[in-house]
C-alpha positions in Angstrom: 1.0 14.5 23.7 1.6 14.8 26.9 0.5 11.9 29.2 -0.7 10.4 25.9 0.7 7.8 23.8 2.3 9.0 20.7 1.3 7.8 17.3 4.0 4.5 16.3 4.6 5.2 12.7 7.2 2.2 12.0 6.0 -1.7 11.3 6.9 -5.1 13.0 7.2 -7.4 9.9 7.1 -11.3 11.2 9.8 -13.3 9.4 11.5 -17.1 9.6 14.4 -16.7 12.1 17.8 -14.7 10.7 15.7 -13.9 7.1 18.0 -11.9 4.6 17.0 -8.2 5.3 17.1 -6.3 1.7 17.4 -2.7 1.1 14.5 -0.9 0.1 15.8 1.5 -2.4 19.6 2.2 -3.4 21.2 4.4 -1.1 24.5 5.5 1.2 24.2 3.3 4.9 24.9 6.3 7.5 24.1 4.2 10.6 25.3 0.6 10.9 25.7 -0.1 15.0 23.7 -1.1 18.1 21.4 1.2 19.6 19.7 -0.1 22.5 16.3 -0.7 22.6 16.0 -1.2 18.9 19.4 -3.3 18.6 21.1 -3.3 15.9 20.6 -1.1 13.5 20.5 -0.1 9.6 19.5 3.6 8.7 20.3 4.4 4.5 19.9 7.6 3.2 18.3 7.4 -0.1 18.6 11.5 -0.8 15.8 14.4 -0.8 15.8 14.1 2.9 14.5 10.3 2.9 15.4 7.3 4.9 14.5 3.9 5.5 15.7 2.2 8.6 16.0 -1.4 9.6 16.0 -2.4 13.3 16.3 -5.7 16.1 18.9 -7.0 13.2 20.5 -10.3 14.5 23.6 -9.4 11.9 24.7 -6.0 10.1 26.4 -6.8 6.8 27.0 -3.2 5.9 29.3 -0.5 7.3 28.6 3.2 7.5 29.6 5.0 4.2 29.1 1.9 2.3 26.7 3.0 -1.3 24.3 0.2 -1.4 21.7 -1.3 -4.2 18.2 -1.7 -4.2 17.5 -5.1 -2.6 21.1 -5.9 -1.4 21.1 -7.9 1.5 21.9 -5.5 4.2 21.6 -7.6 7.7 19.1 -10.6 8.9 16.4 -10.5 11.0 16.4 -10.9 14.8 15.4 -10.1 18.4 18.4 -7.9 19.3 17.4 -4.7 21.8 13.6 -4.5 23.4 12.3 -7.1 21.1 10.0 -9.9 22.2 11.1 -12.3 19.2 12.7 -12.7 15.4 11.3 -9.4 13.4 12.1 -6.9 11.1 11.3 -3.4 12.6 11.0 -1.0 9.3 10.4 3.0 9.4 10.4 5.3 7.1 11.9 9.4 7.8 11.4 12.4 5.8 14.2 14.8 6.8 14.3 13.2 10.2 10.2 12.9 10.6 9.1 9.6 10.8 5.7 8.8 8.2 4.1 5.7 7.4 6.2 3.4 5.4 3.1 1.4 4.1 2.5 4.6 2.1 6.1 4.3 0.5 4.8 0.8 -0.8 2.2 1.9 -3.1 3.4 3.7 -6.3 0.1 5.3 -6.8 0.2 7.1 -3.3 3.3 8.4 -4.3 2.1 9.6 -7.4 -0.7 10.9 -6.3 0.5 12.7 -3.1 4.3 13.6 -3.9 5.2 13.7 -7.9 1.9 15.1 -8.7 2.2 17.9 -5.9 5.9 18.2 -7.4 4.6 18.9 -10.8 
């Protein structure tokens, strides 16, 4: 909007300094680097179009390519890029739109609003 502030649809999640940062789902990591303002950086593809991504990392444990598993320890928490202290930043993309990743949380709004539309 223009003049406006657009809608933020990713999450700060507080954490202990350098917490273990685990995948969300299983997936292939296609971005694995710094990337300024956000830092470093963790994007995995999980397939159908989705992605979770994983920003201000203080360390990247995983290289681009790399298949990992659900809850694999892909980086730790930090402050790297425009952050203001030790976070996760966490978003959620369906074929490159971010969407609220507090939805992706609850299995019955996925049920409910995706497999049940599928169906």
């Amino acid at each position: 909007m223009p003049g406006g502030c657009r809608e933020r649809r990713s999450v700060d999640l507080a954490s202990l300094a350098a917490s273990p940062v685990p995948a969300g789902n299983t997936g292939r990591i296609i971005l694995a680097e710094f990337m300024g303002i956000y830092g470093n950086v963790v994007v995995i593809d999980h397939g159908f179009g989705l992605q979770s991504l994983y920003s201000h990392l203080s360390e990247i444990h995983v290289q681009k390519g790399e298949t990992v598993q659900r809850e694999q320890i892909i980086g730790k928490t930090g402050a790297t890029g425009m952050a203001g202290g030790d976070h996760l930043h966490f978003g959620m993309l369906i074929s490159g739109i971010e969407v609220q990743p507090i939805e992706w949380w609850d299995p019955q709004w996925i049920d409910h609003n995706i497999t049940s539309k599928l169906e």
